[in-house]
Backbone bond lengths (Angstrom), bond angles and torsions (degrees), N, CA, C in turn:
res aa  C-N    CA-C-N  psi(-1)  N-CA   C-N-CA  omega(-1)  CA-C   N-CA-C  phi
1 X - - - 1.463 - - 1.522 110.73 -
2 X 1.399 104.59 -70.92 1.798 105.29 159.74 1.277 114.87 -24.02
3 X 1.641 119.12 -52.45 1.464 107.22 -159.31 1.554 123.51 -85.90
4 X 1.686 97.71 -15.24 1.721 100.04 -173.46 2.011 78.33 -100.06
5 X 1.046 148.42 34.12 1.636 134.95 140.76 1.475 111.54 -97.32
6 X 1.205 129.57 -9.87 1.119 135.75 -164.80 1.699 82.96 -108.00
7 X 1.346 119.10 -65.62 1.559 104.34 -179.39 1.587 121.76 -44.22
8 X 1.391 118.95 -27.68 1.452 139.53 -173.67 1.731 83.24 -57.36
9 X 1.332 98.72 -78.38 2.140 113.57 -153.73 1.217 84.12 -55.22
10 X 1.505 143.43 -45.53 1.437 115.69 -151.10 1.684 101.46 -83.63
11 X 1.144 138.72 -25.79 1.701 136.59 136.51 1.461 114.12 -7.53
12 X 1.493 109.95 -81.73 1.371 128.12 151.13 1.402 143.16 -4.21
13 X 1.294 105.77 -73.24 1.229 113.88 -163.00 2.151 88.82 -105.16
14 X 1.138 103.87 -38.13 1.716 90.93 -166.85 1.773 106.25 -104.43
15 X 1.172 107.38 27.52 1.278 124.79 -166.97 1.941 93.98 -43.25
16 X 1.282 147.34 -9.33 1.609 131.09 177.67 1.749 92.53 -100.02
17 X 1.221 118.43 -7.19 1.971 106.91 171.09 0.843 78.99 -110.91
18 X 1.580 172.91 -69.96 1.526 126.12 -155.81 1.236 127.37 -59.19
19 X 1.393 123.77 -33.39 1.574 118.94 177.61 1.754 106.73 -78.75
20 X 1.609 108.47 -11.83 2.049 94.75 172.44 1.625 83.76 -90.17
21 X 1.192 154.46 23.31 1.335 128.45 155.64 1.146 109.01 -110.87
22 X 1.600 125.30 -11.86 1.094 141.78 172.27 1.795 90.38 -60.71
23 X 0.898 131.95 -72.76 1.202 163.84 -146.65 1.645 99.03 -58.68
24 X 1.272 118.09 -69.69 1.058 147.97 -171.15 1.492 99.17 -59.71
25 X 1.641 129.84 -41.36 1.416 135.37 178.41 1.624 117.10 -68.33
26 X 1.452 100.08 -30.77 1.196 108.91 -160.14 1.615 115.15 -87.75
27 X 1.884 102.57 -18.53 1.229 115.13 175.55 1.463 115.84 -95.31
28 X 1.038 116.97 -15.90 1.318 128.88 154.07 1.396 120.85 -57.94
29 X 1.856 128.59 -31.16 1.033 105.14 -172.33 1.697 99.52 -107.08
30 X 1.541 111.94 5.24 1.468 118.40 165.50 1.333 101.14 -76.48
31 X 0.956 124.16 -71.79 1.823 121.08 -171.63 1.608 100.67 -38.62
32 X 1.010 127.10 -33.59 1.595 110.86 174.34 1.475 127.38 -91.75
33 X 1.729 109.20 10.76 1.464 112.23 171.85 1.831 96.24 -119.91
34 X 1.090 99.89 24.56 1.788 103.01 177.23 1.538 118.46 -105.76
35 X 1.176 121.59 151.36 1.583 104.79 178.44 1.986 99.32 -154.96
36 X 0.915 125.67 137.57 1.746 133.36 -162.77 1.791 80.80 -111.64
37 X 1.082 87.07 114.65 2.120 98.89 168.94 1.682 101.40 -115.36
38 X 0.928 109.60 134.37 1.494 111.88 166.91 2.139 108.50 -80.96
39 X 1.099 94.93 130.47 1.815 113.53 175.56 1.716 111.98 -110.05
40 X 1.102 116.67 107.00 1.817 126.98 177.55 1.653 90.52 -35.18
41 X 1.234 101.12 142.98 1.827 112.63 169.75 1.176 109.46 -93.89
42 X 1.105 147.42 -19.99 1.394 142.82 -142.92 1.806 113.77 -150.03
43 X 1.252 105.25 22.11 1.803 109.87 -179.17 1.785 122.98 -127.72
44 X 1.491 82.74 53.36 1.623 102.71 -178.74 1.710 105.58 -56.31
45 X 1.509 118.06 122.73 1.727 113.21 24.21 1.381 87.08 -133.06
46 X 1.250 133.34 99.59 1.478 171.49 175.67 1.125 134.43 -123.80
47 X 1.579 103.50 -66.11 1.796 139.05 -165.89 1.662 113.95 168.07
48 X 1.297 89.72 101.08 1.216 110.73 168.20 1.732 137.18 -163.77
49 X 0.956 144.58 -168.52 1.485 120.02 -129.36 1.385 69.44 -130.11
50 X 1.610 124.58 146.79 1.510 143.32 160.81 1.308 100.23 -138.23
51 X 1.076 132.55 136.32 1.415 150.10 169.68 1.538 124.12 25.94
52 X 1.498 100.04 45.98 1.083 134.75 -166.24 1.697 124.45 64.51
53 X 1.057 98.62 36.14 1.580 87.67 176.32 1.980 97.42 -155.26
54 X 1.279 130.70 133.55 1.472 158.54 155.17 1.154 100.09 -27.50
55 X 1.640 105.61 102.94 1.281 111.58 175.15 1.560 110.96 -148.35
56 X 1.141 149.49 154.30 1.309 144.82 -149.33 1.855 111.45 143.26
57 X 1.603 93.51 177.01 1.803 92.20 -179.36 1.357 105.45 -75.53
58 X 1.625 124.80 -47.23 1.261 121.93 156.53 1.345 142.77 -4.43
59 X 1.813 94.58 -66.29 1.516 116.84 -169.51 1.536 92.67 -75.84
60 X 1.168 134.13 -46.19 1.620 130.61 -155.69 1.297 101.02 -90.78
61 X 1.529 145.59 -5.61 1.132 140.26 133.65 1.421 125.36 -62.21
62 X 1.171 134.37 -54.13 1.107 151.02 153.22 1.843 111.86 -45.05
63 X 0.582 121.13 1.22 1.697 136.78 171.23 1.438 109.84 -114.10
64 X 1.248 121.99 -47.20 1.340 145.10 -154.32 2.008 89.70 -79.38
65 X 0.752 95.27 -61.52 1.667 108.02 179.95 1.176 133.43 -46.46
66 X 2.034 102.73 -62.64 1.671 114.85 157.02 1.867 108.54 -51.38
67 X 1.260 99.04 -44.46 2.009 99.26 -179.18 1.497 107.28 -38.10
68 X 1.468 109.94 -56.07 0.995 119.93 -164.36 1.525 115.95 -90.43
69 X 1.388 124.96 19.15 1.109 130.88 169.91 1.277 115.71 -102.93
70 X 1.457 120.59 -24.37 1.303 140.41 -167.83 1.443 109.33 102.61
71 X 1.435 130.56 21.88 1.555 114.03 -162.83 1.262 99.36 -127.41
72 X 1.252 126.49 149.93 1.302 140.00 -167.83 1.728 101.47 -89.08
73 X 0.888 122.50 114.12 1.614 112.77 175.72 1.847 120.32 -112.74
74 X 1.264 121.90 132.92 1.512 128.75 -162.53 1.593 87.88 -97.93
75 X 1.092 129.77 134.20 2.035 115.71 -178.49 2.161 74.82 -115.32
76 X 1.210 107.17 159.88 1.086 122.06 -166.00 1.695 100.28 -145.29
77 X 1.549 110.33 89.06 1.889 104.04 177.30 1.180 97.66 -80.23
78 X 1.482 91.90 140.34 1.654 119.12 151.20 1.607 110.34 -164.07
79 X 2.081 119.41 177.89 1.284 91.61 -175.29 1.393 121.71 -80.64
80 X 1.211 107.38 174.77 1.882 97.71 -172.11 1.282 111.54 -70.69
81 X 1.239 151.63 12.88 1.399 138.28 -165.08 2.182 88.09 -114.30
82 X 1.079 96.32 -24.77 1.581 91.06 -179.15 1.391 106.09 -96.81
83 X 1.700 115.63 -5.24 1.591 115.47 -177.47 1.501 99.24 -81.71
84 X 1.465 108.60 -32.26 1.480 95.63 -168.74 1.442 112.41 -95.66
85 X 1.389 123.11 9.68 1.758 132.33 174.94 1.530 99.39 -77.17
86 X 2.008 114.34 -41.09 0.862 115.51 -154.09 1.601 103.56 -87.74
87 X 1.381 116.59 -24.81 1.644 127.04 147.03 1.827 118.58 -43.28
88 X 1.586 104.93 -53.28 1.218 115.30 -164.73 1.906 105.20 -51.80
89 X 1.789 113.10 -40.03 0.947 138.15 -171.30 1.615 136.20 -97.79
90 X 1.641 87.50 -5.22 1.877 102.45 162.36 1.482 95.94 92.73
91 X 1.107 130.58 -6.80 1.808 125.13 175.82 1.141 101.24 -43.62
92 X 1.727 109.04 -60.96 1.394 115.57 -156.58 1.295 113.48 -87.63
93 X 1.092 160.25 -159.01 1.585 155.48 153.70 1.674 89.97 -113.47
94 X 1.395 136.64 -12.75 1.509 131.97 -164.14 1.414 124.70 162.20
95 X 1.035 130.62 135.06 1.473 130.80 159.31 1.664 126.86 -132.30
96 X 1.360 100.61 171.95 1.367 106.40 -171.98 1.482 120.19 -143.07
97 X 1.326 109.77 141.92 1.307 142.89 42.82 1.649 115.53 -127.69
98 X 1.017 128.16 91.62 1.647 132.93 172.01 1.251 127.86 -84.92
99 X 1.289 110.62 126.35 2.022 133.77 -172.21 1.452 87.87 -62.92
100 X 1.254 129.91 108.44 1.387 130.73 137.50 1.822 131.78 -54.81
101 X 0.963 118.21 106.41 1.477 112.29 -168.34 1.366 101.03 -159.81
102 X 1.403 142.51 165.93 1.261 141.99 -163.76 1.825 108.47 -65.88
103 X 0.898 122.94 -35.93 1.239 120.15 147.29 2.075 142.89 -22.64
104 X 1.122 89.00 -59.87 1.311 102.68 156.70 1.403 131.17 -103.57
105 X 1.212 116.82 -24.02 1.594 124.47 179.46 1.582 122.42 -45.89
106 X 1.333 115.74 -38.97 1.208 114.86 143.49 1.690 157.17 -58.80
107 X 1.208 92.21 -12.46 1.464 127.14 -179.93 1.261 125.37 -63.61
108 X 1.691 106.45 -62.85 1.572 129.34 -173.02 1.592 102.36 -130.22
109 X 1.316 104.86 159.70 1.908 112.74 162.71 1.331 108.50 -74.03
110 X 0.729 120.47 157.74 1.811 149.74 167.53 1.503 130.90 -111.10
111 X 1.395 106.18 144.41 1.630 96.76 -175.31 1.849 75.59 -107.71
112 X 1.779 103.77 166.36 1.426 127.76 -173.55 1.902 108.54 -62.59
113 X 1.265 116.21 -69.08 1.339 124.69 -178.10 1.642 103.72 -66.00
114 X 1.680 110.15 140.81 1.597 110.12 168.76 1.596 93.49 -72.85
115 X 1.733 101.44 158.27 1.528 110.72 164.89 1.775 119.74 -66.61
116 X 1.206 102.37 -23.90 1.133 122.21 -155.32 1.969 126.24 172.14
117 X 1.841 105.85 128.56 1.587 92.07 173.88 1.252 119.81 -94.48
118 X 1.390 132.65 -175.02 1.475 128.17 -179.67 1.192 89.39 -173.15
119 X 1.780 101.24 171.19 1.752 120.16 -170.35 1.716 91.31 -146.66
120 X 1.206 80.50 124.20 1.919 117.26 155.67 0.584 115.16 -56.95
121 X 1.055 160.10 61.11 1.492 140.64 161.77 1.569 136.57 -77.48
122 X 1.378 124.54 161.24 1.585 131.98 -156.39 1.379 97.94 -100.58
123 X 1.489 116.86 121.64 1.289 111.13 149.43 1.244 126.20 -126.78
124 X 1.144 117.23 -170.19 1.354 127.30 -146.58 2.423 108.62 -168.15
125 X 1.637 89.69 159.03 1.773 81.78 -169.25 1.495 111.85 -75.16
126 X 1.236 139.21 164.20 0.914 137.56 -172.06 1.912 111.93 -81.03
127 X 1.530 98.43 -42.20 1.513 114.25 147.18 0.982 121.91 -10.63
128 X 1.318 159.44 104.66 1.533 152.00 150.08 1.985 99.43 95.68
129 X 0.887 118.49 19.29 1.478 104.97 -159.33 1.418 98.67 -87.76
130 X 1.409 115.47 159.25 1.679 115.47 -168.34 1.838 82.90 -120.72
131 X 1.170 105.24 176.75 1.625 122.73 165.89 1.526 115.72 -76.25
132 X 1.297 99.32 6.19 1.788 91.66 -169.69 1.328 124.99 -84.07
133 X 1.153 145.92 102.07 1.755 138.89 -165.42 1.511 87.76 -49.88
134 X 1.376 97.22 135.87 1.692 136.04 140.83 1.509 113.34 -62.81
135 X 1.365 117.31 95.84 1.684 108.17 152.50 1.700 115.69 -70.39
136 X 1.753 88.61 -175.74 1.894 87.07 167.07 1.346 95.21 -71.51
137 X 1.240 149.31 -56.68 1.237 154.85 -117.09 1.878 92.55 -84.11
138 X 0.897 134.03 -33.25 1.291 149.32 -179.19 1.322 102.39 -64.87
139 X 1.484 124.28 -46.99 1.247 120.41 -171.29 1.730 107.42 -80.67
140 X 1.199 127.64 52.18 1.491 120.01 172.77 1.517 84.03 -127.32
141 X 1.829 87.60 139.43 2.073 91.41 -179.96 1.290 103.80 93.74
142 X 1.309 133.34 -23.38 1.506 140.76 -164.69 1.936 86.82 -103.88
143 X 1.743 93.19 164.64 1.351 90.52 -170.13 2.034 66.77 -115.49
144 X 1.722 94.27 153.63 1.374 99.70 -176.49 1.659 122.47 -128.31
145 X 0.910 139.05 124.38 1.460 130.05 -166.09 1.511 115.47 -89.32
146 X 1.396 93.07 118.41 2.033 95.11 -178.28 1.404 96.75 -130.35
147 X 1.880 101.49 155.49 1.602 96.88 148.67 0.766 143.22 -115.65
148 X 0.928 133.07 -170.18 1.546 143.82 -130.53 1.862 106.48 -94.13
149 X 1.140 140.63 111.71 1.582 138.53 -150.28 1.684 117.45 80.85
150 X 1.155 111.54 -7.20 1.790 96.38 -150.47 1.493 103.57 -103.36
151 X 1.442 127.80 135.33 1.544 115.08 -178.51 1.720 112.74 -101.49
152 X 1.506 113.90 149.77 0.961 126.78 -140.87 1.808 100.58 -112.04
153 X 1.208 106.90 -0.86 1.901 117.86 178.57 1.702 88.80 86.82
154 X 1.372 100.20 176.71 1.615 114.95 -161.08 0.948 114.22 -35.92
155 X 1.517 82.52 -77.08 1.790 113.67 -168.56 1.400 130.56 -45.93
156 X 1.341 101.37 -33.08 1.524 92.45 167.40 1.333 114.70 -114.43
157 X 1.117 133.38 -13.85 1.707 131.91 162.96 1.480 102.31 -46.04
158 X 1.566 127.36 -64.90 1.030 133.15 -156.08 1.814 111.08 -74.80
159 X 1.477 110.97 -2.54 1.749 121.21 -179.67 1.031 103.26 -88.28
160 X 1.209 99.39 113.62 1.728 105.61 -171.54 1.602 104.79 -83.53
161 X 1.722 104.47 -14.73 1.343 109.50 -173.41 1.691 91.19 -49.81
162 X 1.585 110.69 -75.21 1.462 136.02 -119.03 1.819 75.76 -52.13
163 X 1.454 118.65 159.91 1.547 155.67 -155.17 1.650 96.93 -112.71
164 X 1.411 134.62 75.48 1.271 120.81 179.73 1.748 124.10 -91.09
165 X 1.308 121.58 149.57 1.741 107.54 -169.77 1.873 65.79 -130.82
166 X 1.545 99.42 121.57 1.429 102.85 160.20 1.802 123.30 -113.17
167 X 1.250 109.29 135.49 1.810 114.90 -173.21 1.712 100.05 -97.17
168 X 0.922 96.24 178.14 1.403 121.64 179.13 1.720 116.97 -79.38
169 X 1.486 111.87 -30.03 1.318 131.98 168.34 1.815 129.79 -140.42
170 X 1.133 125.81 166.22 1.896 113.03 169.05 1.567 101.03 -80.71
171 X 1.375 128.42 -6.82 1.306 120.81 172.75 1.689 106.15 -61.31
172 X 1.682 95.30 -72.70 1.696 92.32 166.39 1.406 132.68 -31.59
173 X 1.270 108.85 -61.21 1.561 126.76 -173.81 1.474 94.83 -46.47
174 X 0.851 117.18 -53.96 1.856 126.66 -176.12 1.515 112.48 -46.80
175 X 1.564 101.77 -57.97 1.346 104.82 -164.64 1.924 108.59 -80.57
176 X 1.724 110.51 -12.59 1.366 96.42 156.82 0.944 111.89 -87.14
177 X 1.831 150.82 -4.13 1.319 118.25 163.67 1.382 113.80 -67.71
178 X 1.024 122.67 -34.57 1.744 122.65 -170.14 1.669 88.61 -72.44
179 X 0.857 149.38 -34.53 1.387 143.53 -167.36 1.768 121.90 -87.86
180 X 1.468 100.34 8.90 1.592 127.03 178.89 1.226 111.49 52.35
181 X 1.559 115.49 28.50 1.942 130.93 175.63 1.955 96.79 -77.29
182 X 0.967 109.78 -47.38 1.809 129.74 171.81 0.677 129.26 -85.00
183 X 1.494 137.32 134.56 1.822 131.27 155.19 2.085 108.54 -71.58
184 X 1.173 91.62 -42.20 1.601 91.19 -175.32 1.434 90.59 -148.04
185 X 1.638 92.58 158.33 1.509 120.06 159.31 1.344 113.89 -110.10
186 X 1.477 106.67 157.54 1.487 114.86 154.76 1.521 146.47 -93.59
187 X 1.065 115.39 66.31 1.830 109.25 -145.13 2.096 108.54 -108.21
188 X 1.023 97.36 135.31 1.677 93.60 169.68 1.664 121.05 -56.93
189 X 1.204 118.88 110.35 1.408 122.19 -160.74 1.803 108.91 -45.76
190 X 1.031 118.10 -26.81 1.729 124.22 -175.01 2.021 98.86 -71.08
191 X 1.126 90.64 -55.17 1.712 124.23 177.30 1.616 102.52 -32.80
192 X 1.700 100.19 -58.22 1.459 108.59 -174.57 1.212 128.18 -57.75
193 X 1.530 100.00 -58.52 1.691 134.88 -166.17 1.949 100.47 -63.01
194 X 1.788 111.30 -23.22 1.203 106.91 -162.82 1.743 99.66 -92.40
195 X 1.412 91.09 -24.27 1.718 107.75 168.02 1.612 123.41 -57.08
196 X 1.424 94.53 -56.23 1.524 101.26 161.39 1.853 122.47 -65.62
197 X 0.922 115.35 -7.94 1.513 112.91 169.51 1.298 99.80 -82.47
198 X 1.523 125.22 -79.76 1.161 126.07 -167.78 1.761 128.64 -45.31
199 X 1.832 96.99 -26.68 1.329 100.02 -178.94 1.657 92.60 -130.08
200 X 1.251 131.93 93.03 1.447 137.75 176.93 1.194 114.53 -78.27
201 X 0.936 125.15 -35.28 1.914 111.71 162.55 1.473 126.90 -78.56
202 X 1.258 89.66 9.88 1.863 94.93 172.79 1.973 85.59 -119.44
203 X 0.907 117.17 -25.94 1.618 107.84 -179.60 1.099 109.51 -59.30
204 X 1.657 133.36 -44.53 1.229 145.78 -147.63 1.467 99.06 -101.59
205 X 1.669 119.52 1.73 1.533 134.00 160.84 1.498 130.08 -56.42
206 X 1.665 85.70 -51.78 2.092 112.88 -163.21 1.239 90.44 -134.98
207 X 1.672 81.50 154.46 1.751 104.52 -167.94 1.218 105.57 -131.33
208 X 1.350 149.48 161.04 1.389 135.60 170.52 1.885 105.33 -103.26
209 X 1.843 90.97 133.44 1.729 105.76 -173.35 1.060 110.24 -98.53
210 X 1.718 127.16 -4.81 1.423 111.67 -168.50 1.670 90.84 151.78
211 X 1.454 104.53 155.45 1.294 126.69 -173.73 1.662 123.05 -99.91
212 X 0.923 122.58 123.84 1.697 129.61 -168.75 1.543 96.42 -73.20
213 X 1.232 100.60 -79.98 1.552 116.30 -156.26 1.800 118.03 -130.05
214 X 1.344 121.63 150.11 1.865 95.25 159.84 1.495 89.66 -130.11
215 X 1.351 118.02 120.22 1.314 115.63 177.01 1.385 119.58 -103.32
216 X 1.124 136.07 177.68 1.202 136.69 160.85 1.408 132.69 -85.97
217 X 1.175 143.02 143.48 1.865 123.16 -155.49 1.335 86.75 -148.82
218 X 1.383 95.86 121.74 1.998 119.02 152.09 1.487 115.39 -105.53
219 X 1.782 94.07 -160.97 0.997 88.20 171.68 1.733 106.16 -116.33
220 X 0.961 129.33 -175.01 1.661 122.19 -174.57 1.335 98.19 -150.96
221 X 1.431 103.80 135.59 1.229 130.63 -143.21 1.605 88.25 -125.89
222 X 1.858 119.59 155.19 1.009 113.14 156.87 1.148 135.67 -107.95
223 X 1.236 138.84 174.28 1.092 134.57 -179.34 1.485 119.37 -101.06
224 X 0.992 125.64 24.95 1.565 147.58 177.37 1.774 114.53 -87.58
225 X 1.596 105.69 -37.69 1.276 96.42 -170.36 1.798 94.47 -106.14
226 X 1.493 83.26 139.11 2.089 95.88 161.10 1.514 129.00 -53.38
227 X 1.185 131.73 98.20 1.090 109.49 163.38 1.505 103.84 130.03
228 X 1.572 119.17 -16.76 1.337 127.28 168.97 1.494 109.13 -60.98
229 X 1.119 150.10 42.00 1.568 141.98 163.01 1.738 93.18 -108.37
230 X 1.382 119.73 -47.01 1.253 102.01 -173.22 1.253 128.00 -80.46
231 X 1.442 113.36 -4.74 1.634 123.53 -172.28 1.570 83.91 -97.32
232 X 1.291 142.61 -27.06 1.170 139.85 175.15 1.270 102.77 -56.51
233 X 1.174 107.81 -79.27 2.248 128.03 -179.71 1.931 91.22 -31.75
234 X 0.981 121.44 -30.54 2.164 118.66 -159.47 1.359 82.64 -84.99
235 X 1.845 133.03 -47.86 1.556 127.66 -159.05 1.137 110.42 -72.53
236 X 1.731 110.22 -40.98 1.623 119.89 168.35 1.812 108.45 -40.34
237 X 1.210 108.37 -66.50 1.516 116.04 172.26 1.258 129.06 -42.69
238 X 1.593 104.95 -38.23 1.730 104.29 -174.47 1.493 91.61 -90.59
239 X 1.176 125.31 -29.33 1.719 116.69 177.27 1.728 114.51 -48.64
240 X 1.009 87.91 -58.88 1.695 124.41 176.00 1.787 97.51 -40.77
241 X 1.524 114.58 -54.43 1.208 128.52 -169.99 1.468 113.85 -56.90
242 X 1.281 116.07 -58.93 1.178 132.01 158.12 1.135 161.99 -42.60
243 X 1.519 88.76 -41.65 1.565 119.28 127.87 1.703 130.21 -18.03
244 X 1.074 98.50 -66.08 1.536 131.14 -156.28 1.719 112.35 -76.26
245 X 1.772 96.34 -57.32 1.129 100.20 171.21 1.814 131.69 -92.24
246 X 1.274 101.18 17.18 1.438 131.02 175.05 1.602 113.88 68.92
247 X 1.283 93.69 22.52 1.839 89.98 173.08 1.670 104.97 -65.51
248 X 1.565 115.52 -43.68 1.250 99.27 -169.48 1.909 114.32 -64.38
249 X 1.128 139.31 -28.20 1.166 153.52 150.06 1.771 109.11 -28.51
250 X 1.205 97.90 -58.16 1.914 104.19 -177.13 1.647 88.35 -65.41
251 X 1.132 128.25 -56.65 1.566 123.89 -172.90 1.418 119.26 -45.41
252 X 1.070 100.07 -35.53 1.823 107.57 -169.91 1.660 99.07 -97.23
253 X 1.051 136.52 -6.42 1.489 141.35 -175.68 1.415 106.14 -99.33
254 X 1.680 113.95 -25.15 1.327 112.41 164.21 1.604 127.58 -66.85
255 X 1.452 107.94 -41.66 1.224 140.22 163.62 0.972 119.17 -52.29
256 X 1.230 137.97 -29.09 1.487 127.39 -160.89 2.174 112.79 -98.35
């Protein structure tokens, strides 16, 4: 009785320190429904940077999801090879979009559902090109264009044969195959085709010979910070959520 009248007056009388502890409680229980994911800058139309701010099919799924989980999410662009150092090292709580495959699976946590699938595909110059599909198996002996952070699924990450020339971006990688620096590139077919719009005289360069891989892409989480399994288990849910009520469907219909 004493103690909730004494809680009453101190309301009362110190009423500007109850609302900074007010204050102070309330940001405390935001900082624990918040999470900073790193988003690739440069892998339109996925994740990539428009007028300064992370926007893509990626990002608006990946938004769409935390919304719907209840969690506030900070997306943080940069390129992916420094998104995932900054994963590797607990900066980030996660980024996206990462090839799950035995390779990485050990690495980072995982939420259950992929965000999204996609296809690799092989290209090659339009120059000299025959009708013949390109397998992987074709590409050993060939010099091959990759970039720089990005994993390529087992089989060929783990060939120590295959001859790799890696760029800084698939824009680059592109513009040395047309420039006879490459025999082939490696580029995500959406990745490409959006390349060739924006830059049409390098589109009308490279052609696609054949398909690498179609993997599945999350996001990957690290294992550095405490407490990421359950904000994981909420994304599973809001993925799940979204799912269901066909937002993720309207998302990808915008995109396409």
């Amino acid at each position: 009785m004493r103690a909730a009248l004494l809680f009453r007056c101190f309301r009362w009388v110190f009423p500007s320190m109850w609302l900074a502890l007010c204050a102070a409680g309330v940001g405390h229980v935001a900082a624990a429904e918040r999470v900073r994911i790193g988003a690739e800058d440069d892998w339109r139309p996925y994740s990539y940077v428009a007028e300064g701010k992370p926007v893509g099919l990626a990002v608006d799924l990946a938004r769409a999801a935390w919304a719907a989980a209840g969690v506030d999410v900070e997306l943080v662009s940069l390129p992916y090879a420094r998104c995932m150092k900054e994963v590797d090292n607990g900066t980030l709580a996660g980024c996206f979009d990462t090839l799950r495959d035995a390779r990485t699976e050990g690495k980072y946590l995982w939420h259950k559902r992929p965000l999204f699938k996609a296809r690799i595909a092989i290209y090659g110059r339009v120059q000299g090109a025959t009708a013949t599909r390109v397998e992987p198996a074709d590409l050993l002996g060939r010099r091959v264009g990759v970039t720089n952070g990005y994993d390529y699924g087992e089989a060929f990450d783990n060939d120590s044969r295959m001859v790799r020339d890696v760029a800084p971006s698939d824009l680059i990688s592109l513009r040395k195959l047309v420039a006879g620096r490459v025999d082939y590139v490696l580029v995500y077919d959406r990745v490409a085709q959006e390349i060739a719009r924006v830059h049409p005289e390098l589109g009308q360069a490279f052609v696609q010979r054949g398909v690498l891989v179609e993997p599945l892409l999350y996001l990957s989480f690290t294992k550095r910070q405490p407490g990421l399994r359950t904000l994981i288990a909420r994304f599973d849910a809001g993925l799940e959520k979204i799912y269901k009520s066909g937002e993720y469907a309207r998302i990808e219909a915008r995109w396409r």
